[in-house]
C-alpha positions in Angstrom: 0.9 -4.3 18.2 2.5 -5.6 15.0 0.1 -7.8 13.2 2.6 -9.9 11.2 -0.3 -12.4 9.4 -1.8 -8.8 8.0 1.8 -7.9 6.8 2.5 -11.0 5.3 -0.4 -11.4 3.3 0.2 -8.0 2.2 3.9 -8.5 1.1 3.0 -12.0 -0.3 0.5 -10.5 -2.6 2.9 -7.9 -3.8 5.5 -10.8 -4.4 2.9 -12.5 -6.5 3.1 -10.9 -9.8 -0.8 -11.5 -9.3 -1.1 -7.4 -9.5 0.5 -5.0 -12.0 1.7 -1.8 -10.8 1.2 1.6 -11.8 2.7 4.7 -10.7 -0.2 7.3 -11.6 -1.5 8.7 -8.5 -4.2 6.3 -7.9 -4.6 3.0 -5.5 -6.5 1.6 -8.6 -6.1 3.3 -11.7 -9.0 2.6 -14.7 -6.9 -0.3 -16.3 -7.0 -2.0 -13.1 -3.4 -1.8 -11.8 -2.5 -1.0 -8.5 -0.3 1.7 -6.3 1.1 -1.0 -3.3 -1.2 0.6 -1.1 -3.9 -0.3 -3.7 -2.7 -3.9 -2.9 -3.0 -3.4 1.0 -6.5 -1.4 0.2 -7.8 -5.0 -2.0 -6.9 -6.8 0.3 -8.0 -5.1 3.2 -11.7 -4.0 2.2 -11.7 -4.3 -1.6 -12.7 -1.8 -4.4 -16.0 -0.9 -6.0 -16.2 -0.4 -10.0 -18.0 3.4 -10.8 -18.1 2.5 -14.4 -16.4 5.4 -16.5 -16.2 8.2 -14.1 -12.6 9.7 -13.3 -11.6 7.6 -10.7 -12.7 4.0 -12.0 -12.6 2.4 -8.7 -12.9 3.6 -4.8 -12.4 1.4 -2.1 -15.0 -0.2 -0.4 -15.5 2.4 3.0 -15.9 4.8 0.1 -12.7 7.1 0.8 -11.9 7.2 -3.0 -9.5 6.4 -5.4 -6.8 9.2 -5.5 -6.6 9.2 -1.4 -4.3 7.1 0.8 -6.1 5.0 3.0 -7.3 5.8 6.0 -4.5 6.4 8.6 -6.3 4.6 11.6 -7.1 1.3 9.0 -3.1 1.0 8.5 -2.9 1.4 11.9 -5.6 -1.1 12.8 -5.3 -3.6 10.0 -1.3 -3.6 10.0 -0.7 -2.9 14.1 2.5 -0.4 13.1 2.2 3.0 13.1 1.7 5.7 10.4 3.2 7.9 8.2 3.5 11.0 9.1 3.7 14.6 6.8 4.9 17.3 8.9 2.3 17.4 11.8 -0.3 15.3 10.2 -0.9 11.7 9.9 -1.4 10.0 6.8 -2.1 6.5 5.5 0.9 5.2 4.5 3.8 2.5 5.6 7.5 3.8 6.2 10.5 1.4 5.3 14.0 2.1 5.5 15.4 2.3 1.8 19.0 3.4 1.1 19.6 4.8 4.9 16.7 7.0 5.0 13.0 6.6 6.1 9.9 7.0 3.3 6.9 5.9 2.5 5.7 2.8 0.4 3.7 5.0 -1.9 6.7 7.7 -2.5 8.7 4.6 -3.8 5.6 3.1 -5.6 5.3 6.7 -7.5 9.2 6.8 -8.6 9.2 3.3 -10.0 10.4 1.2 -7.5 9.4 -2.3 -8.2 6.6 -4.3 -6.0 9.2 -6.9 -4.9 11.8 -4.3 -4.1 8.9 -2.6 -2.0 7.7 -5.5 -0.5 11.9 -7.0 0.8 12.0 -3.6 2.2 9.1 -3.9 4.4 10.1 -7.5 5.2 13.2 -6.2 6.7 12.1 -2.8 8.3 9.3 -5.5 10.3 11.5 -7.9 10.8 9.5 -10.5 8.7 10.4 -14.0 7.6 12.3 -13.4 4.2 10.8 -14.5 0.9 10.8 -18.4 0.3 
């Protein structure tokens, strides 16, 4: 089932200009910006500092930095299902954007703003619009 509060707080923080984004690969990269899933992933469990190694960061259940979350903590946390690539699941959000289905991180990675991402998931859950 849908968890719309868990949503919510999720688009809300990526409407806040509270996080920059980054486009690099990473969910936190080592200047501290964030992928959108990054976002969900602070906010969900939160990220542990590794001082200089590669990564910088990896999120608290200790998955890494450079991995999407887990698929069954979208699916638990957010109540919608996941992504999928091919036959396997992955840890990501779909959206409708420009009459086709993709992922939140696909759009992160070619630019698309943090506001743009988060309207899109507003309207693909049928959330309140932005205030």
């Amino acid at each position: 089932m849908q968890n719309n509060d868990n949503l919510l707080q999720w688009v809300e923080d990526l409407e806040s200009g509270k996080f920059t984004q980054a486009c690099e690969g990473y969910l936190k990269g080592r200047d501290g910006n964030y992928c959108c899933l990054g976002v969900l992933e602070e906010r969900r469990i939160g990220f542990q500092s590794l001082g200089e190694e590669d990564y910088a960061y990896r999120t608290a259940d200790n998955l890494g930095n450079r991995s999407l979350p887990s698929a069954v903590a979208v699916t638990q946390y957010l109540g919608i299902p996941n992504a999928m690539r091919g036959d396997v699941t992955i840890g990501s959000v779909l959206v409708n954007y420009e009459g086709d289905e993709t992922t939140v991180h696909a759009l992160n990675d070619q630019g698309v703003s943090f506001r743009e991402i988060a309207r899109l998931i507003r309207e693909t859950y049928n959330l309140p619009p932005q205030v």
